[in-house]
Structure formats: structure tokens, C-alpha cells
C-alpha positions, 0 to 999 in steps of 0.5 A, a space after each residue: 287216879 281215874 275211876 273209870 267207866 266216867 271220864 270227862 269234865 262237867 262244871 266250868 268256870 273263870 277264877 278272878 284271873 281268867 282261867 278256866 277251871 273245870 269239875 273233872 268227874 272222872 278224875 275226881 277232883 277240879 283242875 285249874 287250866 294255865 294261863 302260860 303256854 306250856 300250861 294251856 293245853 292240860 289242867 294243872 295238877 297244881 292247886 287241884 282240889 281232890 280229897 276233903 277230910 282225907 276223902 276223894 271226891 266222889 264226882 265234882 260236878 258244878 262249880 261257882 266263885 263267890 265275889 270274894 273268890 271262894 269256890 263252891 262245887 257240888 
């Protein structure tokens, strides 16, 4: 869920299969974007990150891949 008053997207990335994955502060979470054609338009809920340790993030903002795929945000 939004949290309001900050919307967008702010760190952007391509995972090891092409597809862009963005840090979306105003929804507080990274969304992967499909590669299919009914996935391309909207970030898929789907493998979006949002909470650690039970906790919402509280605004993803960059993003890299480590050259064995993990990801690392701030």
C-alpha cells in the first residue's frame, strides 16, 4: 500500500534476464517488470520484495546486482 504524498520510482536496474527492476519509494517495496506481454506494462507483484524482518521498507531507493545475481538496495 502507498504511503502517500511520495509517489514514484527512484533506483533502476536489468536482472541477469533482461528485466528491469525498479525501487518504487512510494509503494515501498522493488518490483520486477515482465517480460511477457501482458506483464510489460505494470511491475509484477510477483517476487517484490517489501518487508524485512516483518517490517515495510521505508523507501528503496538504489539498486545494484552483484555478478552472482544477488541484489543489493539502499
Amino acid at each position: 500500500m502507498p504511503r502517500g504524498g511520495e509517489s514514484g520510482l527512484n533506483g533502476l536496474t536489468l536482472d541477469h534476464e533482461g528485466r528491469l527492476v525498479l525501487a518504487q519509494h512510494g509503494d515501498r517495496r522493488v518490483a520486477v517488470m515482465g517480460c511477457a506481454a501482458d506483464e510489460a506494462r505494470s511491475p509484477s507483484s510477483r517476487r517484490s520484495p517489501d518487508r524485512f524482518e516483518g517490517a515495510r521498507f521505508n523507501s528503496p531507493n538504489d539498486l545494484v546486482f552483484k555478478s552472482n545475481g544477488d541484489l543489493y538496495f539502499t
